[in-house]
Structures are given as structure tokens and as C-alpha cells.
TIKEFI-955055 format. One record per atom (N, C-alpha, C, O): residue in three letters; x, y, z. Coordinates in steps of 0.02 Angstrom, whole numbers, plus 50000, padded with zeros to 5 digits. Example, Ala and Ser with C-alpha at 12.3 -4.5 7.8 and 13.67 -1.06 7.14 Angstrom:
<pts>
ALA506604971650390 ALA506154977550390 ALA506604983550390 ALA507124983450423 SER506424988850354 SER506844994750357 SER506455000250394 SER506705005750402 
</pts>
This chain:
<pts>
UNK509574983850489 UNK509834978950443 UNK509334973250435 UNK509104970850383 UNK509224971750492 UNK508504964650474 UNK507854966550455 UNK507424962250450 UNK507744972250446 UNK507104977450419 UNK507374977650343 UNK506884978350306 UNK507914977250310 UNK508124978250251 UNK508234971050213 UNK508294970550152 UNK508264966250254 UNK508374959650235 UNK507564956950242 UNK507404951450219 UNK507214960050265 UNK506434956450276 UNK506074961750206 UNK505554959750179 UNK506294965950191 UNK506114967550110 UNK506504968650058 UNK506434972250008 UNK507054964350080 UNK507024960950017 UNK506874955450001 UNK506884953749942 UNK506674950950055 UNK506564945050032 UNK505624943950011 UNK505364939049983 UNK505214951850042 UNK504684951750003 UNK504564956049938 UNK504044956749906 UNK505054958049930 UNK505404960049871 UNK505254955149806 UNK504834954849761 UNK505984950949831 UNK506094944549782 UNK505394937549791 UNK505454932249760 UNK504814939049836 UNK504344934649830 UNK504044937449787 UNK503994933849737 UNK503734944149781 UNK503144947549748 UNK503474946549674 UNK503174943549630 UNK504214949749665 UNK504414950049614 UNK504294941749578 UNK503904940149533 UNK504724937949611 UNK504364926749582 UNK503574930149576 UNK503494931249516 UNK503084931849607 UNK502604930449587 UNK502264932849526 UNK501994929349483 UNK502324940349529 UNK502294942049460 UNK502584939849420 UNK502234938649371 UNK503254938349412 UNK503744935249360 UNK503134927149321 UNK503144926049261 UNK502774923649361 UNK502534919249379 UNK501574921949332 UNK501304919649281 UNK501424925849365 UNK500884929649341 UNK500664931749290 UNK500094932249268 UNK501544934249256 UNK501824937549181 UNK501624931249141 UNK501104931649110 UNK502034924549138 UNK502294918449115 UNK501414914849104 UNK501334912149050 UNK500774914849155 UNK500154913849142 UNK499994916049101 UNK499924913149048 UNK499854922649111 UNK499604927549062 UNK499694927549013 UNK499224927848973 UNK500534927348988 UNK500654925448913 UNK500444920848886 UNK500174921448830 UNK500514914048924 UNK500364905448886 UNK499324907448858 UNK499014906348806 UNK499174910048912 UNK498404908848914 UNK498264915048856 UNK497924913348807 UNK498524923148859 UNK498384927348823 UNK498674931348769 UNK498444936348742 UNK499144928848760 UNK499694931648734 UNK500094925348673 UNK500594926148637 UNK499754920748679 UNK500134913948651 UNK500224913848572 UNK500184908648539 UNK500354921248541 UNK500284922248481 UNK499664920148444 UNK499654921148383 UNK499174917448469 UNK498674918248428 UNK498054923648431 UNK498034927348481 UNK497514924248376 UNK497214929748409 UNK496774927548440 UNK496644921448442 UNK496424932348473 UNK495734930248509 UNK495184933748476 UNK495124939548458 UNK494774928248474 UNK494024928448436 UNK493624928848479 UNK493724925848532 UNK493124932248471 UNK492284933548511 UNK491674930548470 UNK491464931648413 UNK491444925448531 UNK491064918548514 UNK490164921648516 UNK489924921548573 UNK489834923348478 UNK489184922748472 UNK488964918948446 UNK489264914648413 UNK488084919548459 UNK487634914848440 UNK486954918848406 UNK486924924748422 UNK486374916048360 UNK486104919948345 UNK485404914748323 UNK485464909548291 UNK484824917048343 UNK484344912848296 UNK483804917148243 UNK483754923248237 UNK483484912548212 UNK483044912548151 UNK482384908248203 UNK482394902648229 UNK481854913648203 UNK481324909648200 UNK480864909648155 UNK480904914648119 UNK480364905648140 UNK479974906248083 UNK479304903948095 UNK479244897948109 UNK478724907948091 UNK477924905548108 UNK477754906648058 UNK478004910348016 UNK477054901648052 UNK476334902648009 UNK475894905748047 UNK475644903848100 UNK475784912048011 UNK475204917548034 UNK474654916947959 UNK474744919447904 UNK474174913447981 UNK473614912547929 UNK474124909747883 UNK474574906047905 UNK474064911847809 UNK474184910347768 UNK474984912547720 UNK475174911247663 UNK475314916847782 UNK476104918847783 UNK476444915447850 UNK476264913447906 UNK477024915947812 UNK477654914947852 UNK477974921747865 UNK478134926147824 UNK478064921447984 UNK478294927647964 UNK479004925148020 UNK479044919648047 UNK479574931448025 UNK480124932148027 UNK480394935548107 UNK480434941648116 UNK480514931548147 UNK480704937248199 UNK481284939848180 UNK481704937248144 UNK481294945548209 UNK481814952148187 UNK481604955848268 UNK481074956148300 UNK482284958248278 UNK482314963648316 UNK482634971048289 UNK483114970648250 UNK482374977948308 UNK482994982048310 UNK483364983648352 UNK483114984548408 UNK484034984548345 UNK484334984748378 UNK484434991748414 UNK484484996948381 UNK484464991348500 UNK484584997848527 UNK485005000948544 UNK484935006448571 UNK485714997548529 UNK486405002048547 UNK486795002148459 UNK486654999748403 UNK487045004148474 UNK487945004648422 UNK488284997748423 UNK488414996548482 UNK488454993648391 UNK488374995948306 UNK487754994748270 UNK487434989648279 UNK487634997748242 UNK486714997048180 UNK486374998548226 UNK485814997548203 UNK486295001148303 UNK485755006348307 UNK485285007148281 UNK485435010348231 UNK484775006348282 UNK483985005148241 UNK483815001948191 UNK483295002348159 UNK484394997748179 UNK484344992448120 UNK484014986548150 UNK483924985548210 UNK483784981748085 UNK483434975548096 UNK484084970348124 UNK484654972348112 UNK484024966248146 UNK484454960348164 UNK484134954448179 UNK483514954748181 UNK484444948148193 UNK484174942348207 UNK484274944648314 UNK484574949148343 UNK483954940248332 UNK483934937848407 UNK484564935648424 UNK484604929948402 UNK485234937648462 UNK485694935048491 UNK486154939348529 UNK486064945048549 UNK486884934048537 UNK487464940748554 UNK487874936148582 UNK487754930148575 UNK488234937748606 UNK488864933248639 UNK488584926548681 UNK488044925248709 UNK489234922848669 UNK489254917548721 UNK489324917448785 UNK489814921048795 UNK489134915548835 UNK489714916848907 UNK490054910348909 UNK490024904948881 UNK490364913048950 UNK491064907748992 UNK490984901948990 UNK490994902449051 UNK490894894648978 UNK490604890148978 UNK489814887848956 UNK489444883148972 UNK489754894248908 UNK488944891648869 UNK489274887048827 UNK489844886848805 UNK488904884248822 UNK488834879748746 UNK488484885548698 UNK487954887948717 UNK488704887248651 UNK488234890948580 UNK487354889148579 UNK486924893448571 UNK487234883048586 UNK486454884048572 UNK486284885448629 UNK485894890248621 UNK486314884348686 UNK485904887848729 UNK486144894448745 UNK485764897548782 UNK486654897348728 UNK486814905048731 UNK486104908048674 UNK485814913048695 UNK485874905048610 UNK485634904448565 UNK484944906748603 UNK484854912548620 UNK484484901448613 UNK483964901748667 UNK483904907448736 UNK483464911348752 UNK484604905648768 UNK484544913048824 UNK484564919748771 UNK484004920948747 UNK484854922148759 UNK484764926148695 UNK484094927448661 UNK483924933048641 UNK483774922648655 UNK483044920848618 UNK482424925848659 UNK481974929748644 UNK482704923048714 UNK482414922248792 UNK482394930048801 UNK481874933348794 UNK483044932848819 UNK483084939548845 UNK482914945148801 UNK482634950148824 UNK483074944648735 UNK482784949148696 UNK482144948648658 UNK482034952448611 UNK481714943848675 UNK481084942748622 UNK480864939848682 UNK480274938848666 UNK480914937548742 UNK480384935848776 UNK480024927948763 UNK479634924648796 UNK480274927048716 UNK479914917948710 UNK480524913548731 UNK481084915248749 UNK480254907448723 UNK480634901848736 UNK480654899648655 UNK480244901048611 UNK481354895248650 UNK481494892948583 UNK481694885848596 UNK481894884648653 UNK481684881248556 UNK481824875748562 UNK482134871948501 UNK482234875448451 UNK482294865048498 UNK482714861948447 UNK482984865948394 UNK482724866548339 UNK483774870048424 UNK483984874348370 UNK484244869648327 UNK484324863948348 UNK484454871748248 UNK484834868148198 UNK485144871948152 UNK484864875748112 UNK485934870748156 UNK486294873748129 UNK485954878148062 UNK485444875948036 UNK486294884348038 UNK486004887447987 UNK486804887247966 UNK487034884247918 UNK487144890848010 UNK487834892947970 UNK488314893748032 UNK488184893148092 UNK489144896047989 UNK489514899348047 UNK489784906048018 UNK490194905347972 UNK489654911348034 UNK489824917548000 UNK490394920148046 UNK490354921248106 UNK490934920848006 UNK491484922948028 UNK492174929547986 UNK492774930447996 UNK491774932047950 UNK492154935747884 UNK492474941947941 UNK492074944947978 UNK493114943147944 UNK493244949447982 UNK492894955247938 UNK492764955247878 UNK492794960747994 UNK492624965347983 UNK491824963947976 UNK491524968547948 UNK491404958247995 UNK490594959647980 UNK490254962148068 UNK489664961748085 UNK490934965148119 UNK490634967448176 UNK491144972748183 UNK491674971248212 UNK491044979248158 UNK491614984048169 UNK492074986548234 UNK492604989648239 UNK491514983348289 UNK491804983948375 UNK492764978148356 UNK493324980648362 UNK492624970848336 UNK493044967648336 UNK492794961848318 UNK492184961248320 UNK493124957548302 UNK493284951548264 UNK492684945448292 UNK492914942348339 UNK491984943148273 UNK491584941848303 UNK491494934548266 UNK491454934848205 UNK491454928748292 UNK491014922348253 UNK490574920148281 UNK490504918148339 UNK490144920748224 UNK489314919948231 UNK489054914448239 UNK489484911548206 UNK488634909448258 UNK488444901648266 UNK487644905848245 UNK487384910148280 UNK487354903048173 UNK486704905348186 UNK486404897648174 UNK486624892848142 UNK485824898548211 UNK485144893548223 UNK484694894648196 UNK484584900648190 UNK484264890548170 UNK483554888648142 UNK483034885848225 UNK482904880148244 UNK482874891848254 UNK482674889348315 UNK481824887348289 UNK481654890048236 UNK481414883648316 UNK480704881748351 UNK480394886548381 UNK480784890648406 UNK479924887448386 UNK479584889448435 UNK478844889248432 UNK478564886848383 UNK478504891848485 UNK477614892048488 UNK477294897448451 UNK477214902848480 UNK477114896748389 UNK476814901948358 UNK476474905848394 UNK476504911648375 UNK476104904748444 UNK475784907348480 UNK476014913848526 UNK475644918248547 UNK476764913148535 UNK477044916948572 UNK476974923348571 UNK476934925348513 UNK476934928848622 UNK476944934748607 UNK477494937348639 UNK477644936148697 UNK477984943248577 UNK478554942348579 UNK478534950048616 UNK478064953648601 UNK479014952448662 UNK479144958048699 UNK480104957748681 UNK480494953148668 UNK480204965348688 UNK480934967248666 UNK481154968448740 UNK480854971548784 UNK481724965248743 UNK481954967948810 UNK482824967148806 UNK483054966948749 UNK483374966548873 UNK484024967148850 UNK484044972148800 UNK483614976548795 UNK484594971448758 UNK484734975748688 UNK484554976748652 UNK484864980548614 UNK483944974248635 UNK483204977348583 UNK482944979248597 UNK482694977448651 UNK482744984948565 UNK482384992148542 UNK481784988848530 UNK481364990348572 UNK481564984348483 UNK480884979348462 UNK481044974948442 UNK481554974448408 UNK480434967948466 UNK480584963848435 UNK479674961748399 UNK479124963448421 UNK479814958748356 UNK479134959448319 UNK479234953848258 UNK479794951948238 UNK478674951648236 UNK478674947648185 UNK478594950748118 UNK478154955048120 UNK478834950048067 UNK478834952147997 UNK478654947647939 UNK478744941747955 UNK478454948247885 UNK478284946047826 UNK479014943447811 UNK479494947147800 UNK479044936147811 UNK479594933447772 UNK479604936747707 UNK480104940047692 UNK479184936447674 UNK479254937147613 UNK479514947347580 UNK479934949847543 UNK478954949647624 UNK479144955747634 UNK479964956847667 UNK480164962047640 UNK480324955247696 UNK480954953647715 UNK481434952847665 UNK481914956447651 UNK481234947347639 UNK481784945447595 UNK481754947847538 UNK482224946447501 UNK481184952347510 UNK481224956147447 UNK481564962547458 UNK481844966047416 UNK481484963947525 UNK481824970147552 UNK481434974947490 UNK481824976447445 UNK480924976747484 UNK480664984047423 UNK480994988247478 UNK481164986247534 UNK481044995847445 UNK481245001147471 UNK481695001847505 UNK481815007347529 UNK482094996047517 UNK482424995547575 UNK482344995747636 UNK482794997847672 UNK481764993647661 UNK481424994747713 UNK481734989547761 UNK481574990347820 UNK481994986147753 UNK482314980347799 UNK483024979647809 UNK483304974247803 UNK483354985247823 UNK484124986547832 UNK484394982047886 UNK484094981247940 UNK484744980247877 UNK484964973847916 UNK485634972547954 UNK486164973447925 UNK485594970648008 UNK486504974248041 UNK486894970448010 UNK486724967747957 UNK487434969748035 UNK488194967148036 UNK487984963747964 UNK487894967747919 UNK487904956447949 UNK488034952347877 UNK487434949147898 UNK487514943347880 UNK486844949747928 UNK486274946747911 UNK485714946547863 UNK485174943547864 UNK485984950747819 UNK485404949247767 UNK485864943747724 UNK485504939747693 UNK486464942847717 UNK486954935347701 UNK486594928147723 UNK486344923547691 UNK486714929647803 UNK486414925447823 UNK485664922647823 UNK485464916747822 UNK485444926347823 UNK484664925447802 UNK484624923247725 UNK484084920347721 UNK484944923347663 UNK484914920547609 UNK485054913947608 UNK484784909447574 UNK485754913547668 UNK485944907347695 UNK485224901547686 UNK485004897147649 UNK485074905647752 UNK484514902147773 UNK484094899247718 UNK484054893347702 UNK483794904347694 UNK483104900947628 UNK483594898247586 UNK483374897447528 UNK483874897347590 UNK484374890947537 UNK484494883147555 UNK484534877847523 UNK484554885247628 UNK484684879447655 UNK484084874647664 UNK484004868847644 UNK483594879447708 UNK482924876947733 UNK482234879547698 UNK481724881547725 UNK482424878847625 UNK481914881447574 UNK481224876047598 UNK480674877847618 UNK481474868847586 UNK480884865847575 UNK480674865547665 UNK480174861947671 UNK480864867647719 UNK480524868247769 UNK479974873547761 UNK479384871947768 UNK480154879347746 UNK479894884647737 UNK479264887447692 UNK478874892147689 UNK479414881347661 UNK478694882947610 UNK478344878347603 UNK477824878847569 
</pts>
């Protein structure tokens, strides 16, 4: 009998606690709203002689798999966006980036077919000088002909998720930097 009264009463604790566990979970995950996935992304831009050129990576997994993209990817847990921006910069191109500045916030559902993604992209800095290596989730990272880029001939510059958007963004915004 006191073997039957000692579970139930860890019974009725576990049960409060989950009951308790349930009631978190909802407020924090469940609170009827949805949940969004926070990235970051940059634009860098050098003078090579007498062009402007474009870092671009391709990308090495799913989704766009060997497509062109900008430098980025998620936030973590307490990044702030620009320096998720820069680590990002960092891990897949190998340089350091500095004084990012807003370009845009891209958020259209459906421009990341995994799930529901908003974008923070940057106008990052950097040392022309740099020599850029692909590493993390790029396949390559390499510098390109702005200009060749944005005319896209042949289609030679297929571009993931909504970045060739964003990139029009860009030369709209920061035309007279750029030229």
C-alpha cells in the first residue's frame, strides 16, 4: 500500500510537471503565431583595374545546388544580423568584411522552398586585396564581372532563392557608390 501511494504521488509530480512543460512550450512555441527563420546575407564589391567585380558563391547543397548566390545563411541564437553577415562572410569566402549597410529586407514567402526565410542583406567593405577561398556551404567562391552579372547574357548567372531581385535592389540603391 505505501509502494502504491509513493507512485502516485510521483505520478501526480511528473504529471504537474509536464502539465507545466506543455503550458511553456505553448506560450514560447505554439502562441499562434508563426515562426520565421532569420538570415543574413552580403554584397561585396571591388575595383579590379578598371572593373567592378562581384563576390558570388555557388552554392553546394539543396536548394540551388550549383547556383550563384550572395555570401550568407542563418542567424544564430543571439547574433545580431550584421555580424551573422560577416561570420557568414568569413566562413564561406574566407575574408573579413567590415562596415555592413543595409541593402534590403527580403521576405516574400516561398523565395526559400525548405521554409519561410527573412533575409537582412548588406552592402559589406572589404580589402580588395583579399583572396577569396570557398569553404562551409560553398562549392566556390570567386569574384565576377559586375557588369557581366547583371546583364546575365546567356544566362550564365543563375541565381538562387530571389537574388538576382536583390541584386537590382542593390544597383538602385547604391548606383552612385558603384560607379
Amino acid at each position: 500500500m505505501q509502494k502504491l501511494k509513493i507512485l502516485q504521488k510521483n505520478f501526480t509530480q511528473r504529471n504537474s510537471q509536464l502539465i507545466c512543460l506543455n503550458r511553456v512550450l505553448k506560450s514560447n512555441f505554439s502562441s499562434g503565431y508563426s515562426m520565421h527563420n532569420l538570415a543574413s546575407d552580403a554584397i561585396a564589391i571591388r575595383q579590379n583595374q578598371n572593373k567592378q567585380e562581384i563576390l558570388l558563391i555557388t552554392r553546394l547543397r539543396d536548394p540551388f545546388k550549383g547556383m550563384f548566390a550572395f555570401p550568407g545563411g542563418f542567424v544564430d541564437q543571439n547574433e545580431d544580423p550584421k555580424d551573422a553577415c560577416l561570420r557568414e562572410l568569413k566562413e564561406e569566402c574566407g575574408i573579413e568584411g567590415f562596415n555592413p549597410q543595409l541593402v534590403t529586407v527580403a521576405g516574400k514567402p516561398g523565395r526559400d522552398p525548405r521554409k519561410h526565410v527573412i533575409s537582412i542583406v548588406y552592402y559589406v567593405n572589404v580589402d580588395p586585396q583579399s583572396q577569396v577561398q570557398a569553404g562551409d556551404d560553398a562549392a566556390t567562391a570567386c569574384w565576377y564581372n559586375l557588369q557581366d552579372v547583371v546583364k546575365n547574357q546567356n544566362q550564365k548567372f543563375q541565381m538562387a532563392f530571389d537574388h538576382r531581385d536583390i541584386l537590382d535592389i542593390f544597383i538602385r540603391k547604391f548606383k552612385s557608390e558603384i560607379n
